[in-house]
C-alpha positions as CSV (number, residue, x, y, z in Angstrom):
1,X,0.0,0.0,0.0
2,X,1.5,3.0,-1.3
3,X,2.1,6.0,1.9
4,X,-0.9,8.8,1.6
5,X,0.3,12.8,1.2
6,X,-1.8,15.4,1.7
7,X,-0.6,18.7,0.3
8,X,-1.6,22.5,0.9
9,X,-1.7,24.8,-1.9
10,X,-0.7,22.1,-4.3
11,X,-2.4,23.6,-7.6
12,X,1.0,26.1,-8.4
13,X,4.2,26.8,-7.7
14,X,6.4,25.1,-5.0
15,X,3.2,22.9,-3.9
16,X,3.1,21.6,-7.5
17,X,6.5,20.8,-7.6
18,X,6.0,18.9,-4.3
19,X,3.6,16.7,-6.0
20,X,5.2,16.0,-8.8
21,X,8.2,14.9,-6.4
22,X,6.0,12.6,-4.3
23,X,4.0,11.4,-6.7
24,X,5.8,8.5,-7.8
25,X,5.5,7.0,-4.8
26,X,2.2,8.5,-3.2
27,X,-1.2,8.7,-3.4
28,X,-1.6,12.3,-3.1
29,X,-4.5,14.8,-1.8
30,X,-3.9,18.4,-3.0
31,X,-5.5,21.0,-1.1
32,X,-6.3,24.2,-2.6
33,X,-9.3,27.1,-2.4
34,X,-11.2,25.2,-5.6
35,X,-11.5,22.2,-7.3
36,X,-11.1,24.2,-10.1
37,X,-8.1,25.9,-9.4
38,X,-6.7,21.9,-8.6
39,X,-7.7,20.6,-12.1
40,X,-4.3,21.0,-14.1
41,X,-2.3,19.4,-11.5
42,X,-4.8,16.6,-11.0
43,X,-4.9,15.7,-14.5
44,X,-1.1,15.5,-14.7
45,X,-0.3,13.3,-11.5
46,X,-2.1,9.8,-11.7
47,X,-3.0,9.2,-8.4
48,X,-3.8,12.9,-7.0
49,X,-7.2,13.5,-5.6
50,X,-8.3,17.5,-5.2
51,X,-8.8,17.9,-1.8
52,X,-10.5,21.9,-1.8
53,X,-11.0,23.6,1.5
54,X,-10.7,27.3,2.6
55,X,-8.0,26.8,5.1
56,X,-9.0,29.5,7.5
57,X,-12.2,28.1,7.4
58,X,-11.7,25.5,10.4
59,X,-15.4,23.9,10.6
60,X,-14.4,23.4,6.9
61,X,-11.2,22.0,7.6
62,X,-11.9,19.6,10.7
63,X,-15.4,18.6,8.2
64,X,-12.6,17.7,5.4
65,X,-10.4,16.3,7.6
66,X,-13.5,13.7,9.2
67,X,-12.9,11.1,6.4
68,X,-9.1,11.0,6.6
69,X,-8.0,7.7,9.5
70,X,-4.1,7.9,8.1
71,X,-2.1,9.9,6.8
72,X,1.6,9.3,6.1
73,X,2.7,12.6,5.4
74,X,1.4,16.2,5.6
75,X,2.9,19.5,4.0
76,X,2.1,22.4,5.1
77,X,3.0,24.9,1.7
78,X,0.3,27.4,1.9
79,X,1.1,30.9,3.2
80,X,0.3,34.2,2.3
81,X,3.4,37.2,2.5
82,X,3.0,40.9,1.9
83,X,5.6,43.9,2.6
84,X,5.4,46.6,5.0
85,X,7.0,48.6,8.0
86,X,6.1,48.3,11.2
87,X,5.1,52.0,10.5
88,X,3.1,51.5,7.8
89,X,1.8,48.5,8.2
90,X,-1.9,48.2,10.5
91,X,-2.5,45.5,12.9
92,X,-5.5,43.7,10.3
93,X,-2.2,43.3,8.1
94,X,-0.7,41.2,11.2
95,X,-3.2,39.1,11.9
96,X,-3.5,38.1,8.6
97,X,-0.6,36.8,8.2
98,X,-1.0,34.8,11.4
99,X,-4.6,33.7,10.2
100,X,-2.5,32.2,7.1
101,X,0.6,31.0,8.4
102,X,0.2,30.1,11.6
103,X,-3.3,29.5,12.8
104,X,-4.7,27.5,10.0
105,X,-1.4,25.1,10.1
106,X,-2.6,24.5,13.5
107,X,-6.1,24.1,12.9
108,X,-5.0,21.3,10.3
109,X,-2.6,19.9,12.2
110,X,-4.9,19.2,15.3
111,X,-7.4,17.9,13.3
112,X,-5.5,15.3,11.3
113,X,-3.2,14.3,14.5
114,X,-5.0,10.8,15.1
115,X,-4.7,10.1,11.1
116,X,-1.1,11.1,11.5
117,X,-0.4,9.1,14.6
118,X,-2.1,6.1,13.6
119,X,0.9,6.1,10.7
120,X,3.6,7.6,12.3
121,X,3.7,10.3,9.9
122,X,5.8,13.4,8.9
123,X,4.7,16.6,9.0
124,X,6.8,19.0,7.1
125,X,6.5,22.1,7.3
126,X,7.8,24.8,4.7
127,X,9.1,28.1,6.5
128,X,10.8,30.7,5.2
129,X,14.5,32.3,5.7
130,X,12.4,34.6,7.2
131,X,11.6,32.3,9.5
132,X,15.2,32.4,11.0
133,X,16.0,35.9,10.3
134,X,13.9,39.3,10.5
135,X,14.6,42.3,8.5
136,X,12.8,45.5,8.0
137,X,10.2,45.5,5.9
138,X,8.9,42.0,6.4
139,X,8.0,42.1,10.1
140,X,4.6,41.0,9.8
141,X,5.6,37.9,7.9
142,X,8.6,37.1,9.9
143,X,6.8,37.4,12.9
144,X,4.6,34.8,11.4
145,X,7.1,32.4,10.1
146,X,9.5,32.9,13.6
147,X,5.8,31.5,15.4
148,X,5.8,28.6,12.6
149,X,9.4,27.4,13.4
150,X,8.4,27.5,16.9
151,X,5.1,25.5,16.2
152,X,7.2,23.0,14.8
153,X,9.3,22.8,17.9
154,X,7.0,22.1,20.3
155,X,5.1,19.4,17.7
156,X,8.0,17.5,17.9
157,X,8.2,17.4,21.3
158,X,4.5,16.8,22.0
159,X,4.3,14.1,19.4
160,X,7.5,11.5,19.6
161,X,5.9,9.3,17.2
162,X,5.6,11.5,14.2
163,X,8.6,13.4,12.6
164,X,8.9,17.1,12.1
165,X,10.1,18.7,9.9
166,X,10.8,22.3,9.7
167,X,12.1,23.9,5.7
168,X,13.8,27.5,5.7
169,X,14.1,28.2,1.4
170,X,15.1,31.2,0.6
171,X,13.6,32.8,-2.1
172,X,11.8,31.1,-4.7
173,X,11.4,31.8,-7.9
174,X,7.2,31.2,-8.1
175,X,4.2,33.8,-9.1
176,X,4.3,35.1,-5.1
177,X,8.1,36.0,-5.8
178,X,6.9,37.7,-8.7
179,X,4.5,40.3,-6.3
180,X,7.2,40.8,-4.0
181,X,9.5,41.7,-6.2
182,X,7.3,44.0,-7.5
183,X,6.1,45.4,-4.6
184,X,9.7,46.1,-3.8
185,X,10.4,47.9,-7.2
186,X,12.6,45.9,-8.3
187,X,13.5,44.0,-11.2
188,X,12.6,40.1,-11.4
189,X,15.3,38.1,-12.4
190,X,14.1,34.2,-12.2
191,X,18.1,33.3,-12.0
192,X,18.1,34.9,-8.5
193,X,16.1,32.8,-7.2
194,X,15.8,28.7,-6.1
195,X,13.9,27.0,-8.8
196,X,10.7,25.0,-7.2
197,X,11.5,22.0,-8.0
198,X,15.4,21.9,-6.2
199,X,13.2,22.4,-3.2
200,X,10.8,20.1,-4.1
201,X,13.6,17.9,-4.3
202,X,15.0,18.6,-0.8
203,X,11.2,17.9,0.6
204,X,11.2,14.4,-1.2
205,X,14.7,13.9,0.4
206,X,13.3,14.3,4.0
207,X,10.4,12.3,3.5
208,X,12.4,9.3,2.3
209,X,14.9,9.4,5.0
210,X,14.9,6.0,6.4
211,X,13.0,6.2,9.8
212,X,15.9,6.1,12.1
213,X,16.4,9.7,11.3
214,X,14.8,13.0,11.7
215,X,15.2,15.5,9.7
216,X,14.7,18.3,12.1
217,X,15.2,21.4,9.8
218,X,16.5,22.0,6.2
219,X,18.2,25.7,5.1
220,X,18.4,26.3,1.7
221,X,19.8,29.7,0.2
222,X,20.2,30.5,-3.6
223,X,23.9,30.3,-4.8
């Protein structure tokens, strides 16, 4: 029986390269806001189910999460970022970031625990560099992604039968890249970045780590 992966924000970007890494060797369930918006990835991986629930929406999540009794693996990949001083930027701004990064990865995370236990899974969880280091500008999201690594921490801790695993990427060349970079004023160069898929690549390599390790926490900076 081939391990179960479930997936947030799988249709694009760095969640679709996840998939495509896993899904030689998983079944897969891709979370996103739509079915629709899960179509083209679906079609393209044999064995990937859409799995569509608004993630801040936790009735909707723990209902979702009600027909799931294992689960072998669970990434956390969606996340919102947006730029601002702590000047300039309001307190809404905050909490949506920790609505996004923080509070719906727990909400999931509680909900699927007994699926994940019953399978002594892995839950990986993709950070940020930001996540390890502030600067000015990106407080709100730091903030949020220091409160993630922490999350992860304590999971760890709390649950000695799963593994944890916390990912710190820098930047990422992806459509989300693409509005920072521009909200910055800067020009996008795509060689700048890591390309999805080398990260994708370093997720796959945690997962398949035989079990007498834990990977803890994975850095990875562009060259």
């Amino acid at each position: 029986m081939r391990p179960t992966a479930l997936i947030t924000g799988g249709s694009r970007g760095l969640g679709a390269a996840i998939a495509r890494e896993l899904a030689p060797d998983h079944d897969l369930l891709l979370g996103g806001r739509t079915e629709e918006s899960l179509g083209a990835i679906v079609a393209e991986l044999p064995g990937a189910t859409p799995w569509p629930v608004d993630l801040l929406d936790h009735e909707a999540v723990a209902a979702a999460c009600s027909g799931i009794d294992r689960l072998d693996v669970l990434v956390h990949n969606a996340g919102i970022a947006s730029l601002g001083t702590v000047a300039e930027s309001d307190v809404a701004q905050w909490r949506e970031m920790f609505d996004a990064n923080v509070f719906a990865v727990v909400a999931l995370t509680r909900a699927l625990l007994p699926a994940l236990r019953a399978a002594n899974g892995h839950v990986v969880l993709i950070n940020s560099g930001s996540g390890l280091n502030a600067r000015a500008g990106w407080g709100a999201y730091a903030a949020s992604k220091f409160a993630l690594r922490a999350f992860g921490d304590v999971l760890r801790q709390e649950e000695p039968g799963l593994r944890v695993t916390s990912v710190h990427p820098g930047r990422i060349d992806t459509d989300m890249q693409r509005a920072l970079v521009a909200e910055e004023g800067n020009e996008y160069r795509a060689d700048r970045y890591l390309r999805p898929a080398t990260v994708a690549q370093a997720v796959g390599n945690a997962i398949r780590t035989p079990a007498d390790a834990h990977p803890t926490e994975i850095v990875l900076r562009p060259r």
